[in-house]
C-alpha positions as CSV (number, residue, x, y, z in Angstrom):
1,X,-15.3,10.5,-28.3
2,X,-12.5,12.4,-29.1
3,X,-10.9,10.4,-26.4
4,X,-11.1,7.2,-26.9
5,X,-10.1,7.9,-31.0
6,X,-6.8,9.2,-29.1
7,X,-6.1,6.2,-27.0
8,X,-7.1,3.5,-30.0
9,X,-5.1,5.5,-32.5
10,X,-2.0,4.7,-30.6
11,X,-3.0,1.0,-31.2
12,X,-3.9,0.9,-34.7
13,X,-5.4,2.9,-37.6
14,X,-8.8,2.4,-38.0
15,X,-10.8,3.2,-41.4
16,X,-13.5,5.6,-40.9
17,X,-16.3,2.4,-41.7
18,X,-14.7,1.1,-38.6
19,X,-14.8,3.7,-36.6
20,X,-18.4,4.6,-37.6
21,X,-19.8,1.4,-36.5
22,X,-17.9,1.3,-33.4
23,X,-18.8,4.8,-32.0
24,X,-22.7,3.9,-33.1
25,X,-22.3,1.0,-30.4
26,X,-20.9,3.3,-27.8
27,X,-23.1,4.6,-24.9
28,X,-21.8,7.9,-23.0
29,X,-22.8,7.1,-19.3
30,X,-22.5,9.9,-16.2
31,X,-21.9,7.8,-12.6
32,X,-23.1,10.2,-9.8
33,X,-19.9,10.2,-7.3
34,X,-19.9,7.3,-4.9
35,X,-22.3,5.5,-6.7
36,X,-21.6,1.5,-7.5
37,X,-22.7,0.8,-10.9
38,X,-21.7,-2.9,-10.6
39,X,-23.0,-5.2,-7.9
40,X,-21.7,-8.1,-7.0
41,X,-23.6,-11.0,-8.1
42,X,-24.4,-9.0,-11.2
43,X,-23.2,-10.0,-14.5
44,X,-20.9,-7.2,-16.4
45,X,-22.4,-6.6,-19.9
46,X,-20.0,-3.8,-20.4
47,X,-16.9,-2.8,-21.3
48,X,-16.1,0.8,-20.4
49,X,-13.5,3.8,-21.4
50,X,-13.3,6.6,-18.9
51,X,-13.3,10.1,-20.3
52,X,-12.9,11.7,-16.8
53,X,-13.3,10.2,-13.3
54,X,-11.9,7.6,-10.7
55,X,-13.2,4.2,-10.3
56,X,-12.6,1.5,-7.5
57,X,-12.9,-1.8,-8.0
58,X,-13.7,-3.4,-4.2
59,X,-14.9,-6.4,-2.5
60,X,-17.4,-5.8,-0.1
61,X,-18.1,-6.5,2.9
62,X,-21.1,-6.6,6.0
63,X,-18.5,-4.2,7.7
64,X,-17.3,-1.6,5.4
65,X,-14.0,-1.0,7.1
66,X,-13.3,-4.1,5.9
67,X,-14.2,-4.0,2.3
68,X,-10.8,-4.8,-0.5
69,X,-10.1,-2.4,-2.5
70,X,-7.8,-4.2,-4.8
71,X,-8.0,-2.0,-7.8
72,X,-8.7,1.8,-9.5
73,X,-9.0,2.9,-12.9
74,X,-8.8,6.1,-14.1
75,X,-9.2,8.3,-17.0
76,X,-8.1,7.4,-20.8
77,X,-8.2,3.9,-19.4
78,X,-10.7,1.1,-19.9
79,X,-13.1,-0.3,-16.9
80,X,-14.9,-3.7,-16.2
81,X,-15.4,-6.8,-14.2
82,X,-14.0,-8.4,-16.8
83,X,-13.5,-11.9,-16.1
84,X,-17.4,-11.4,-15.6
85,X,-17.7,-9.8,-18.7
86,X,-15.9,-12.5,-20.7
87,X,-17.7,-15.4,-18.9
88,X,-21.0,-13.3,-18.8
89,X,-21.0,-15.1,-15.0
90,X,-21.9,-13.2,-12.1
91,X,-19.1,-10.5,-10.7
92,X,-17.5,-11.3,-7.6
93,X,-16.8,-7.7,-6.9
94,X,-18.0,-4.4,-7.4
95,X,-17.3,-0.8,-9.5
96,X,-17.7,2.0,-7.8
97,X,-16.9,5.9,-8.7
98,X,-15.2,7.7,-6.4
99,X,-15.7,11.7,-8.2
100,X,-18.6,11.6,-11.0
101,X,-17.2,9.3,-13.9
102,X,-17.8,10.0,-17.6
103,X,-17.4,7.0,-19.2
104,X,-18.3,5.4,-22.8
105,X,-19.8,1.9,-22.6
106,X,-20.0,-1.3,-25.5
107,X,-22.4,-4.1,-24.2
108,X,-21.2,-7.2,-24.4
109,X,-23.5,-8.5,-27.5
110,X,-22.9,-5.3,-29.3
111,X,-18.5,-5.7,-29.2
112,X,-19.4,-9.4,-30.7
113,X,-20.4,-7.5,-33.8
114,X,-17.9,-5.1,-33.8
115,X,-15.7,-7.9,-33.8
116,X,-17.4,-9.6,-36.6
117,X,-18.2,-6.4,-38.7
118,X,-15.0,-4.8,-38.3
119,X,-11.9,-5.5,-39.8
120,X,-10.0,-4.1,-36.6
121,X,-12.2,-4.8,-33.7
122,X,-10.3,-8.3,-32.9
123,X,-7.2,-6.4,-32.7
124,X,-8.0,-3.2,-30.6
125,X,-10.2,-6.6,-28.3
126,X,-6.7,-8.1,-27.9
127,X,-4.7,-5.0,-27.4
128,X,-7.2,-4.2,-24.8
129,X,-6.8,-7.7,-22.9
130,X,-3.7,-8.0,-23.2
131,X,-3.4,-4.3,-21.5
132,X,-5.5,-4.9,-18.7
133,X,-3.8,-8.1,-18.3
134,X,-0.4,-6.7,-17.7
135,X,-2.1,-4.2,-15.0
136,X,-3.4,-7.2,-13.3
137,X,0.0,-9.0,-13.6
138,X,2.1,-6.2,-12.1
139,X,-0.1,-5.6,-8.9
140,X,0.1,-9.5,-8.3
141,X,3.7,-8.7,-8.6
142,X,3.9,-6.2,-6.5
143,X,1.9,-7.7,-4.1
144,X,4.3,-10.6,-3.8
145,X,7.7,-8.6,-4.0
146,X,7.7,-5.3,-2.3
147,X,7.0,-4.1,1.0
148,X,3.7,-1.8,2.0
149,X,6.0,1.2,1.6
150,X,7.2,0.8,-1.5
151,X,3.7,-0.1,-2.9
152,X,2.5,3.0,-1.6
153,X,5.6,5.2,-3.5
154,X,5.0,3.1,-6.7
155,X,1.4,4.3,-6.2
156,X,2.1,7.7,-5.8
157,X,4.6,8.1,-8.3
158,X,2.4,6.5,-10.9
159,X,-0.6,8.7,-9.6
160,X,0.0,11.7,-7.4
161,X,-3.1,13.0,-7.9
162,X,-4.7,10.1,-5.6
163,X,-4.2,11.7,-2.3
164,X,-6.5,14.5,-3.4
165,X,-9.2,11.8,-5.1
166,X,-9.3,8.9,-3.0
167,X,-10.0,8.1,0.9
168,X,-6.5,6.7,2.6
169,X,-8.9,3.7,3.9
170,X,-9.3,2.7,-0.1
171,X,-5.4,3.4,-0.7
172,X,-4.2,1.2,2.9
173,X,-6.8,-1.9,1.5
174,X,-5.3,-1.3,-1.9
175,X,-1.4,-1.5,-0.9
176,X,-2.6,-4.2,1.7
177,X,-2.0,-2.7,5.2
178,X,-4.3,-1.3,7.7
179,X,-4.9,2.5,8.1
180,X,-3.3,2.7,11.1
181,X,0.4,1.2,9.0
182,X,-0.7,3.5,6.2
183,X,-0.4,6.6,8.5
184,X,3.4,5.4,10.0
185,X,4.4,5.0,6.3
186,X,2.9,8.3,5.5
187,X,5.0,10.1,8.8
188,X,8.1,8.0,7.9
189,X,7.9,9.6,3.9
């Protein structure tokens, strides 16, 4: 929990009331590695922080090798399909950790009383949006504007510690090349 009080505390001060009735709320979950613990066609009904782990978020696929991985999360950062969350419609994508995840989970239901009960729950629900939104935005942006290679230096200098964590296939479908381009950049670096 400790955690999570570090990452909203950077937000906002929140009163110990507040914090009480958020924390009761909050569910710790384990996710076995590799597991996917949001199918597609499933509706999210969480919200997640990550204490430790890696998660992908993918589109599958009948052949896997050509699944998109268009997205990761990692830890001290919040995880979900939200648009399916905040629609409560079915996801069109999947979650998936990579290593065994730690996370803390709010259902959906329960965060609508934290934001009516709570005199900061709106705001930390912005902050968080707004956050994830601006993730969201600069991929698009980097999708548009740079070139496979300097999506994959961005990557790396953001997060060197994927090479170790995740499978080059996930990191090629996420920069938007094939593996066999993802190896020439790597040789070129």
């Amino acid at each position: 929990m400790q955690q999570i009080k570090a990452y909203l505390d950077q937000l906002a001060t929140i009163s110990d009331s507040d914090w009480n009735f958020f924390t009761s709320k909050l569910q710790r979950r384990v996710i076995p590695k590799k597991s996917i613990f949001l199918k597609i066609n499933t509706v999210e009904n969480h919200i997640s922080f990550i204490e430790s782990g890696v998660v992908r978020l993918f589109i599958p696929k009948e052949n896997p090798a050509k699944e998109i991985t268009f997205g990761f999360s990692f830890k001290n950062q919040f995880i979900s399909a939200y648009d399916s969350f905040l629609t409560q419609t079915p996801s069109a994508y999947q979650l998936q950790a990579l290593i065994e995840t730690t996370i803390l989970s709010i259902t959906y239901d329960d965060l609508q009383e934290v934001y009516k009960h709570t005199q900061i729950g709106n705001f930390i629900g912005r902050l968080t949006a707004e956050r994830l939104f601006l993730i969201k935005s600069k991929r698009e942006q980097n999708l548009l504007n740079l070139t496979a290679e300097e999506r994959y230096k961005i990557l790396f200098k953001e997060r060197p510690e994927l090479i170790k964590i995740i499978p080059l296939k996930y990191i090629s479908s996420y920069i938007g090349v094939t593996a066999q381009a993802l190896s020439r950049i790597r040789k070129r670096l």
